[in-house]
C-alpha positions as CSV (number, residue, x, y, z in Angstrom):
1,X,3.7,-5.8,6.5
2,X,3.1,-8.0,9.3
3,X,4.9,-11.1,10.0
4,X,1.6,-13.0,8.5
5,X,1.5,-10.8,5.5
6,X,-1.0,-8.9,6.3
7,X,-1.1,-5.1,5.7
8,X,-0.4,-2.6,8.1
9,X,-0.7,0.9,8.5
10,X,2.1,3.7,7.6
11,X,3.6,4.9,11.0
12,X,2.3,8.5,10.9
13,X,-0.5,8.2,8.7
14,X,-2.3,6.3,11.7
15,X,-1.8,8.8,14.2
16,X,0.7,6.5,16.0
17,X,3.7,8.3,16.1
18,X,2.3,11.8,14.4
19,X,6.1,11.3,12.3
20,X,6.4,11.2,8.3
21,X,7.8,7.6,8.2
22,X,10.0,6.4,4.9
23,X,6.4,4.7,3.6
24,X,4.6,8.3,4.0
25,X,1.2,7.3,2.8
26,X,-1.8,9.1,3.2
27,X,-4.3,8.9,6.1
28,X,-6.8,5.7,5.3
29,X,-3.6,4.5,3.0
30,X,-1.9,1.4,4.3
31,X,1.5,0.5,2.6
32,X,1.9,-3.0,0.9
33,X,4.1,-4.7,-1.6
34,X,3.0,-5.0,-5.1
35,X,3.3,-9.0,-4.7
36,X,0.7,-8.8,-1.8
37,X,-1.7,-6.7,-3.6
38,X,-1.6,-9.0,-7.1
39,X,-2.2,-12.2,-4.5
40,X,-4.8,-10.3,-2.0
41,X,-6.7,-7.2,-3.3
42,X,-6.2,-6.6,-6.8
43,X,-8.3,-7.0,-9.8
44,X,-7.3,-10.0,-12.1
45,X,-5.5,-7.9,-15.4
46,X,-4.1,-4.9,-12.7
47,X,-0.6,-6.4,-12.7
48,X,0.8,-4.1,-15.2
49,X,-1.1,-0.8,-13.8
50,X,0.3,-1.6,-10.2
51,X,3.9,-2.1,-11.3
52,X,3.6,0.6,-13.4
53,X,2.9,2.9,-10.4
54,X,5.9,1.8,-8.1
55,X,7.2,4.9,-9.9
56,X,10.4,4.7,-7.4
57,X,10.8,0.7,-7.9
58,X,11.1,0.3,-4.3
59,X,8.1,-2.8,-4.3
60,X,5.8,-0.9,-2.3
61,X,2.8,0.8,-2.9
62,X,0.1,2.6,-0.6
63,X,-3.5,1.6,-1.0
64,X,-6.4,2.2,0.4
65,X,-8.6,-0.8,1.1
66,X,-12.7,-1.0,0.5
67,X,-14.8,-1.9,3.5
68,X,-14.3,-5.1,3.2
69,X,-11.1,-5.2,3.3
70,X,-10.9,-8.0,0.2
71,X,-10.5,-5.6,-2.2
72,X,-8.4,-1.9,-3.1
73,X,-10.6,1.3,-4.0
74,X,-7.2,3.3,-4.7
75,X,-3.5,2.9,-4.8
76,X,-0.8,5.5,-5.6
77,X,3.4,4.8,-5.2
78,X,5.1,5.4,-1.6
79,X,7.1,8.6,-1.6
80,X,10.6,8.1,-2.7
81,X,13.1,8.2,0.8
């Protein structure tokens, strides 16, 4: 997460640093916390199905953002470190 927030994407997944960071999502995956996603992309009533999916209970998750960027298409848990 940025300072602001904001998502960022996983180191490695963006081609940055080509290395399998702690996060390790998926290309076109950025990793957020669960908090951010209930308050900026998820569907009201997803609250339970997104905590449910931090299978490791570390807070974050990695999602894949539509097009315009207000909204997730897909989110599966961060791989435990």
């Amino acid at each position: 997460m940025t300072d602001g927030g904001e998502p960022k994407p996983c180191p490695g997944s963006n081609g940055g640093n080509g290395t399998n960071s702690a996060a390790g999502c998926d290309p076109g995956f950025m990793l957020m916390t669960v908090d951010v996603m209930l308050r900026s992309v998820a569907a009201p009533g997803s609250a339970s199905k997104l905590k449910a999916a931090d299978v490791n209970r570390d807070g974050y998750l990695c999602v894949k953002l539509a097009a315009d960027g207000r909204s997730m298409t897909r989110f599966v848990d961060n791989p435990a470190v």
